[in-house]
N, C-alpha and C positions, 0 to 999 in steps of 0.2 A: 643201362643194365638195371635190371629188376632182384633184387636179394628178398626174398622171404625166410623171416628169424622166426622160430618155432620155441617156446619156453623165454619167452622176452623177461619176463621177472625171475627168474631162477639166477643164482651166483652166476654163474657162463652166461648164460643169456643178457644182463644185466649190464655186463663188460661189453659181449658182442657187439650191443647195441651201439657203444662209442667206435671201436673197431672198424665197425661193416660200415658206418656212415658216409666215410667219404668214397667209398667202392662204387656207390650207384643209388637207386631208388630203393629204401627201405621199408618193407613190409612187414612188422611187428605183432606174433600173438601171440597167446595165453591161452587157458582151459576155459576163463571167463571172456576172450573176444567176444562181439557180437557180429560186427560187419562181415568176418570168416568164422569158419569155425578151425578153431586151433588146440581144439581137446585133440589129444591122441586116441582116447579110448572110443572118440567116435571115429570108425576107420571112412564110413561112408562121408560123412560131413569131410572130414580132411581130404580126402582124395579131392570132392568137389571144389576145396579152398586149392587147393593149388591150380586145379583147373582153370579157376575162374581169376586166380593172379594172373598165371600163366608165367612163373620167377626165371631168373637166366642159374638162379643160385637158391639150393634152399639149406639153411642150417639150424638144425634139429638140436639144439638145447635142451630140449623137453624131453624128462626120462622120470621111471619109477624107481624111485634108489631110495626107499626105506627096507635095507637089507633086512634085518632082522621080522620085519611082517610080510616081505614078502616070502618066508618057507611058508605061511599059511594061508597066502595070500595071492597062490602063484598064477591064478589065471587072471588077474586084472594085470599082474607083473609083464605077465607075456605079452597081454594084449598092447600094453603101452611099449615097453622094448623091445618086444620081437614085431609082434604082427604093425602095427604102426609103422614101424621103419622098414616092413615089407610093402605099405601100401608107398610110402615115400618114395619108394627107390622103383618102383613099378611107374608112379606119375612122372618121377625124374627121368624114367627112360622113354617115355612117350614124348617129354617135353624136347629132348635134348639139355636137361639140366644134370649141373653141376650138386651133389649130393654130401653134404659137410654133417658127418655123423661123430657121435663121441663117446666110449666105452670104457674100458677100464681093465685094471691088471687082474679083477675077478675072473676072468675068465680061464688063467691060469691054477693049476694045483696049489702055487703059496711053498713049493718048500725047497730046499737046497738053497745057497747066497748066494748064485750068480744072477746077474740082473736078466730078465726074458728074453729073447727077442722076438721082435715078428716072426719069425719059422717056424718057433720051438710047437709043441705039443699043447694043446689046450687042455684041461680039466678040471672044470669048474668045481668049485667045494661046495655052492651054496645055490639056492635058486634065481636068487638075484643074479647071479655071474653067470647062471644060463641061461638064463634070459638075454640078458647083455649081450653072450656070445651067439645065442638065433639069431637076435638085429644084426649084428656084424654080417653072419652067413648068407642072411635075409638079402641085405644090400651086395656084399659080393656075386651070388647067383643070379643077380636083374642082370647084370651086364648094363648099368649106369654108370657114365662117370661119376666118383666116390672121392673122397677124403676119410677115411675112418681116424679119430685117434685115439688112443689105449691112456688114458692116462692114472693118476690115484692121488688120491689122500686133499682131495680140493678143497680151499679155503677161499673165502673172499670177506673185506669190510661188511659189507651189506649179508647180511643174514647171519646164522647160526653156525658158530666154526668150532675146534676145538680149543682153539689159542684163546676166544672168548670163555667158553667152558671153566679152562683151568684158569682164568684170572679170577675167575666169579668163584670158583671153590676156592683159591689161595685167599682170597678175600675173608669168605664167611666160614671156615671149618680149621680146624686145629690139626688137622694131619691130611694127607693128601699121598695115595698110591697109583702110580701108571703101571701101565705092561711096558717091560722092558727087550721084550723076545718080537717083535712084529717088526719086521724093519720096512721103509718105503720112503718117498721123500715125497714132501707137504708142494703141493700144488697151487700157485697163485691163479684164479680166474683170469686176472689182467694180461698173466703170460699164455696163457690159453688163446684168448681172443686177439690177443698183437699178432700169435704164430699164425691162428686160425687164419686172418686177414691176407698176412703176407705169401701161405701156401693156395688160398683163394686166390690168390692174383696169379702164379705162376701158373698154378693148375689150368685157369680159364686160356694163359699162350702157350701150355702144352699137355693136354689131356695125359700122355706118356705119363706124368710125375703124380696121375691118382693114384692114391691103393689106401694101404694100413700101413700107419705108424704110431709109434709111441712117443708120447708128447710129454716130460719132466722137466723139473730144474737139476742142475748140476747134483750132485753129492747122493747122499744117503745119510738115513739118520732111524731112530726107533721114536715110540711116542714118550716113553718115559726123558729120552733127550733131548724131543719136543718142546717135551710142558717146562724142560730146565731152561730152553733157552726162552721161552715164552717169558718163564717168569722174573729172568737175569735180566730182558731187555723192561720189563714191566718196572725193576725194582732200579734199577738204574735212572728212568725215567721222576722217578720221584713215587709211586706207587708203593702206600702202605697194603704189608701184604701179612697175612697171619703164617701163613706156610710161605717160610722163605727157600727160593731154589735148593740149597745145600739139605733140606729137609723132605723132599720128595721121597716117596718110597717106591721102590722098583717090584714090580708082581710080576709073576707069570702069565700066560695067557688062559693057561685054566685054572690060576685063582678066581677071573673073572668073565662066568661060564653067558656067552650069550644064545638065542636059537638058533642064530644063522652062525656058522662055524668062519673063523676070519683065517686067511693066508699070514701064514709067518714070513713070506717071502714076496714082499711086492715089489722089488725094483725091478725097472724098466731101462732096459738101453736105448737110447735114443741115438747113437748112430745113424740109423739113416735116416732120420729124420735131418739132422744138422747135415748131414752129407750130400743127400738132395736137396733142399735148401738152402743150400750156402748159411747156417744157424750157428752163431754160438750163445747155448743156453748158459741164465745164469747161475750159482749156487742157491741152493734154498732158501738159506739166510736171508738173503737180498731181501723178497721178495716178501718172507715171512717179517721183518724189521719194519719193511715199510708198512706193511699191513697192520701192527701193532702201533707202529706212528696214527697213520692214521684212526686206529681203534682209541686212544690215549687219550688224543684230543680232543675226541669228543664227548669221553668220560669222566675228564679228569677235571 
């Protein structure tokens, strides 16, 4: 079996890469490949890279997710999440391939506390999250077999997260304020690409189990009780910190006014995901602990 990863260096893509390995023959690009072309924004070059793979699986890592540029930035936004994952799911349905896409709870309004679920009503707040939500509808309409998963709030060791963010200001600044009103749970890449891997295999012995689902760890949490536990596990560890957890300040969300407007409401149910999969996800904690382990160790 042939897999082709699309966004191979990205958080998710980065993980995949361990993940999808032992699945089959691994086909790995980026926006700099050369051998393929693995830019999204070139739709002609990509369509021809899968052609000329010719994958049994393709998973699409690779997204525009600088929210806040894309309100003014929306037609490169579309071109990489909406139109991209239209040419995807057009070659996936030529190929007879298997189409592993990943979106997010943007796609939703953001308000009321019950977590989403796949059925409910879409309406996106921002352009990013319409975007997000064309690619979804893009690959639903091919009539390819699909994976979609919704998920939020991603973090991972390798790159730019929030849990590094607020280490690095409890470090250098004398006070320190989060938003206390967003609620969502923090996403490990690692659990992305384990699920990813494992609904890849089922999907490939029963097409029936594609669709959309929403991919999280257990719990619920805001960012202001993010950055507390970020910084309880930092200060625990031995980490001198000038803003110690008990010293957080709690904001509103339009204390802190950004371009692209953010969902006060992002949890996600994940029932049928666990349900069709035989899954049990774990608490956020978990996932977020280990990920500061390993942040620590190599800081510290």
């Amino acid at each position: 079996m042939k897999i082709l990863l699309l966004g191979k260096n990205g958080q998710v893509g980065w993980e995949l890469q361990r993940s999808l390995a032992p699945l089959g023959e691994l086909v790995t690009l980026d926006s700099k490949s050369t051998a393929y072309c693995g830019d999204l924004a070139n739709l002609q070059g990509l369509a021809q890279a899968v052609r000329d793979i010719a994958p049994d699986v393709i998973v699409n890592a690779a997204a525009y997710t600088a929210v806040d540029k894309a309100e003014t930035d929306v037609v490169q936004a579309r071109l990489v999440n909406a139109e991209a994952a239209q040419v995807l799911a057009r070659e996936a349905k030529q190929l007879g391939a298997l189409l592993v896409h990943y979106s997010t709870d943007y796609v939703f309004p953001g308000d009321g506390q019950n977590p989403w679920y796949e059925t409910d009503a879409v309406a996106p707040l921002n352009a990013y999250g319409l975007t997000k939500l064309e690619g979804e509808q893009a690959i639903q309409a091919s009539g390819c077999t699909h994976l979609i998963f919704r998920t939020s709030w991603v973090y991972a060791a390798r790159g730019n997260n929030f849990a590094k963010t607020m280490l690095k200001l409890a470090r250098e600044r004398d006070a320190l304020n989060v938003i206390n009103d967003q609620f969502g749970v923090p996403t490990g890449a690692e659990l992305l690409a384990d699920v990813s891997a494992h609904a890849i295999r089922a999907t490939l012995k029963d097409s029936r189990l594609g669709g959309l689902y929403h991919l999280a760890p257990a719990g619920e949490t805001n960012w202001y009780d993010y950055a507390r536990f970020v910084l309880e596990q930092a200060q625990a560890a031995g980490v001198a910190l000038r803003v110690n957890p008990e010293q957080v300040g709690a904001i509103a969300t339009e204390a802190y006014p950004t371009p692209a407007k953010r969902p006060k409401n992002s949890r996600l149910s994940t029932q049928k995901l666990q349900q069709t999969f035989a899954l049990n996800l774990p608490q956020w904690q978990q996932g977020v602990a280990r990920m500061l382990q390993e942040i620590l160790e190599t800081t510290t």
